[in-house]
Structure formats: C-alpha cells, structure tokens
C-alpha positions in Angstrom: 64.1 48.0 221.4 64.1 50.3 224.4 66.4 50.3 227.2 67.4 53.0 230.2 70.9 55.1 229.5 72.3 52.5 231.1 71.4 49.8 228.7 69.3 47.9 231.0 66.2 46.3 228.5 62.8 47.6 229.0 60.5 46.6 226.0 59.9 46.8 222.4 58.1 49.2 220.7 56.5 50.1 217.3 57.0 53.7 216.0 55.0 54.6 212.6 57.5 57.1 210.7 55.0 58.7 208.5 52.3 59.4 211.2 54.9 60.2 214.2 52.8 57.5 216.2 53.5 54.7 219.0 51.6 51.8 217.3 52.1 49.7 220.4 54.6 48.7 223.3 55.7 45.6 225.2 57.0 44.9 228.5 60.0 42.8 229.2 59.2 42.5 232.8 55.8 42.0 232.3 56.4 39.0 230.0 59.5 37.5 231.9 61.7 37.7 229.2 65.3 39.6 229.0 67.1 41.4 225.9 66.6 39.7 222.8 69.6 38.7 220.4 68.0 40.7 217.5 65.2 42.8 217.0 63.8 43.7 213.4 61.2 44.8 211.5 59.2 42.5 208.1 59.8 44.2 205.2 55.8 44.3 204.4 55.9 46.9 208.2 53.4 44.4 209.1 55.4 42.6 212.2 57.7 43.4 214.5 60.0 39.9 215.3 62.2 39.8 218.3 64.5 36.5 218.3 65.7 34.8 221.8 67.0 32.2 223.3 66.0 30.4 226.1 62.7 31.2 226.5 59.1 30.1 225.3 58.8 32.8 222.3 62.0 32.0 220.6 61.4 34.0 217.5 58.1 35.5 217.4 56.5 37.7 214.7 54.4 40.3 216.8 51.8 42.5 215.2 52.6 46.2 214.8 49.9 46.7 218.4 51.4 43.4 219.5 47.9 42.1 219.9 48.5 39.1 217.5 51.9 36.8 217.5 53.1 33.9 215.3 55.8 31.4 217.1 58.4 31.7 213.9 61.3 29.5 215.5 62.0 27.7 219.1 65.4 29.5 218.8 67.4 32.4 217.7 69.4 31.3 214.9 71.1 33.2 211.9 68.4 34.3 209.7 67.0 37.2 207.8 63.2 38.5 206.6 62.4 38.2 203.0 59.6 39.4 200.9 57.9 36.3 198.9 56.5 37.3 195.4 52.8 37.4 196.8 53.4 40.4 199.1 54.2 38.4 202.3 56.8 38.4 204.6 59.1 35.7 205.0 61.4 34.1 207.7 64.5 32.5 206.5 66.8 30.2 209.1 68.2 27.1 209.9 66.9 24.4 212.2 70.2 22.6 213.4 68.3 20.5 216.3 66.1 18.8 213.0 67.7 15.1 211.7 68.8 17.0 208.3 69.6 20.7 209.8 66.7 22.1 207.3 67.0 25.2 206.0 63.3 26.5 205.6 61.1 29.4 206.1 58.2 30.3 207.5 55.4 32.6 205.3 54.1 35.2 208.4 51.3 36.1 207.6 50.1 32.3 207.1 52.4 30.7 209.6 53.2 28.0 206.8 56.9 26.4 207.1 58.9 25.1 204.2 61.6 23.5 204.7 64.3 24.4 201.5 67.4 22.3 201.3 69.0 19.9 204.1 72.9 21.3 205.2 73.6 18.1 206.7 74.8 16.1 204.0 76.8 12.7 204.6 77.3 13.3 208.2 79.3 16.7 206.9 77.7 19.9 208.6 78.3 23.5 207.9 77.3 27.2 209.4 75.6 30.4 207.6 73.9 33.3 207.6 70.6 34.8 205.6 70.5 38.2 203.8 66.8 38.9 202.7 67.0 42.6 201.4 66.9 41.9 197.8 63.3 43.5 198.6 63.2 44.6 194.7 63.3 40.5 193.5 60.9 39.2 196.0 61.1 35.3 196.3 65.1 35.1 196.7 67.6 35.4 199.3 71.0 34.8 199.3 73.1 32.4 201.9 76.5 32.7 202.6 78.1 29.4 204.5 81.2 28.8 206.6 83.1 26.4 208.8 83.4 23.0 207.1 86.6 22.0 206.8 87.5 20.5 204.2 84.8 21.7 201.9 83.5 18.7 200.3 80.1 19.2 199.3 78.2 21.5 196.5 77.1 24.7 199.7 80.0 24.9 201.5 82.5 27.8 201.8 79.9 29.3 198.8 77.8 32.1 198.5 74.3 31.2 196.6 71.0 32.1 196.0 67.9 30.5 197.1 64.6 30.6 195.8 61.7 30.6 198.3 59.6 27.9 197.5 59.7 24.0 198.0 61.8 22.1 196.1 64.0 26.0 194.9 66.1 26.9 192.4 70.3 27.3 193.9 72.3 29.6 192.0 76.2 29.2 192.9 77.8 33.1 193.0 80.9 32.6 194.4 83.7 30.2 196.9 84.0 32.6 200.2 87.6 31.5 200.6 86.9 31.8 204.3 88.6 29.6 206.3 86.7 29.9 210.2 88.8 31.3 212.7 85.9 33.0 214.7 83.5 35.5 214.2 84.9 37.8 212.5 86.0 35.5 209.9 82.4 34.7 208.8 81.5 35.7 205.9 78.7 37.7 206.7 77.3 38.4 203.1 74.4 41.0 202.7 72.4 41.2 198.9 71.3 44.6 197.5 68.0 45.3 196.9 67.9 44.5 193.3 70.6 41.4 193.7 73.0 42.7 191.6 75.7 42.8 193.8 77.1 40.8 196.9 80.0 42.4 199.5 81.2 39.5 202.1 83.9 39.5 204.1 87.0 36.6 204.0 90.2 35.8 205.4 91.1 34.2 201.8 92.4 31.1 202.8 94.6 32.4 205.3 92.9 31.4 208.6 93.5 34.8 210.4 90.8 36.3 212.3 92.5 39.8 211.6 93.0 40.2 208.5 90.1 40.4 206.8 89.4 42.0 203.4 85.5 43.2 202.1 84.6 41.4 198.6 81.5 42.8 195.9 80.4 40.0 193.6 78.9 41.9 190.5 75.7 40.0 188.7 73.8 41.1 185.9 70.5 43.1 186.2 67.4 40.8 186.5 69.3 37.9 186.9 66.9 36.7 189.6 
C-alpha cells in the first residue's frame, strides 16, 4: 500500500522480491476509492486482496498485474487467507448481514464460497477473528471468538480449529477467558505455521481493557 510522507493513500502495488520487479500498480484516485482497512498478500503470491468498506469492491482478490479481480466479500470483516490442501488460496470471514452470520470461505482462484458453521445460534451471537498461517497444514485455520456474554453455546469465548471444507471438522483448543471490554481485550489469536502452538491475548475473566496477559496453547506435532 503506498501513500505520500504524509500518509495520504495513493495506490497499491505488487513488488516481486526475488526479481526486484513492480508487477503492477493501482490508482486510488483513479478508481474512487480511499485507504483500505487491510491490505495483504494469498499465501500462493498469486493475489494481492485489499478489504474496504463502503464501497463497491469490498474485498477484492486482485491479480499480481491487477488485470483480473474476484469480488471476495461486500465488506471488510475479520478474516484471514489460508492455503487449501489443493494449492489454492483461501478467504476465511464472517458474513454477519446473512440470516445465520455464516462463517464461510471463498476458494480464489475458483471464486467458489462455502459457507462452514452458522455463529448465530438460538438468537445468541458472538465476534471473532481468522488466523490462516498454519501455511505448513493447508486446509485448517484456527478462530478465536469473543463478546458473548454469558457464554452459553459450544464456540464462544473458545479458541478452535476449523477445517476448510463443507460440513468441517471443529477441534476445541482452549476457553479465552476473555471477558470484552474493547479492543484490546480481543483475543486476537494467530496459529504457527505448523499448528503446534497458539499465543492469544485475555483479560482472564477480569473485564479490564489494561491488563492484559499473552497466552501459548502447546499442541502435538501433526495434530492437524
């Protein structure tokens, strides 16, 4: 993402590391659109995927030239990219404006959506976040939820994997202890790349937004 010294957005652009080259650029101004909320690269190096809100693209998966797109999301929601066993890049996020708040993802290179679990469960409703980088177990990503209260249902205030597929496989790690006082008291857990360890962050059931202690869950190897 590119913006003057005085942080005012430009564009995107795609830099290839091992060739020193500028694959491609593009133009905020050109396309009407301001700073997005995130920007990323897939994990395949295949697409480059802004997320915004409030405009027509949403999140988009752009093409390395940005000659091709693929409409990923109509929003910018907390989500992560994935690799899927086949080689493919996934996107991984939650559609709260659906009837059931799906979970699902979206294969890039086919544009083929799958909706995974629904978070909405007897009128109850909870929050979360996506960490993808387990790039060395492709097909699994682990989901970290927050701000239900009380937790009365199997996801909330848990930390879990979650197989990429229809109809996955949920593996229960861990209770967060998080009890939402704001931001900073989300959990926020990121996977290593071979999901053998967790590190999230909780108030543990205090409900302060300041103190806040870092936590590793420890799994076996090749667990997933």
């Amino acid at each position: 993402q590119v913006e003057t010294g005085d942080f005012e957005p430009l564009g995107l652009m795609v830099w290839d590391r091992q060739t020193d080259e500028i694959l491609g650029t593009w133009d905020f101004a050109e396309h009407g659109v301001g700073r997005p909320d995130h920007v990323s690269m897939s994990p395949s190096g295949e697409y480059i995927v802004p997320s915004w809100d409030g405009n027509a693209y949403g999140t988009t998966a752009f093409s390395r030239d940005f000659t091709q797109q693929v409409k990923l999301h109509h929003k910018s929601e907390h989500s992560d990219l994935a690799l899927l066993p086949n080689g493919h890049d996934a996107y991984v996020s939650v559609d709260y404006q659906s009837n059931a708040g799906d979970v699902f993802m979206v294969e890039i290179q086919t544009g083929q959506k799958t909706v995974l679990f629904p978070p909405y469960l007897d009128g109850t409703a909870t929050a979360l976040h996506v960490s993808g980088k387990a790039f060395n177990r492709p097909g699994w990503v682990l989901m970290s939820t927050y701000s239900t209260e009380p937790a009365t249902h199997w996801l909330h205030k848990k930390l879990f994997a979650v197989e990429l597929k229809a109809d996955p496989t949920i593996v229960n790690l861990a209770h967060t202890h998080v009890v939402s006082n704001g931001y900073w008291s989300e959990p926020h857990a990121s996977v290593n790349r071979d999901f053998t360890r967790v590190i999230f962050n909780s108030n543990w059931d205090t409900g302060s937004d300041v103190d806040v202690d870092a936590y590793i869950v420890v799994l076996p190897n090749g667990a997933f």
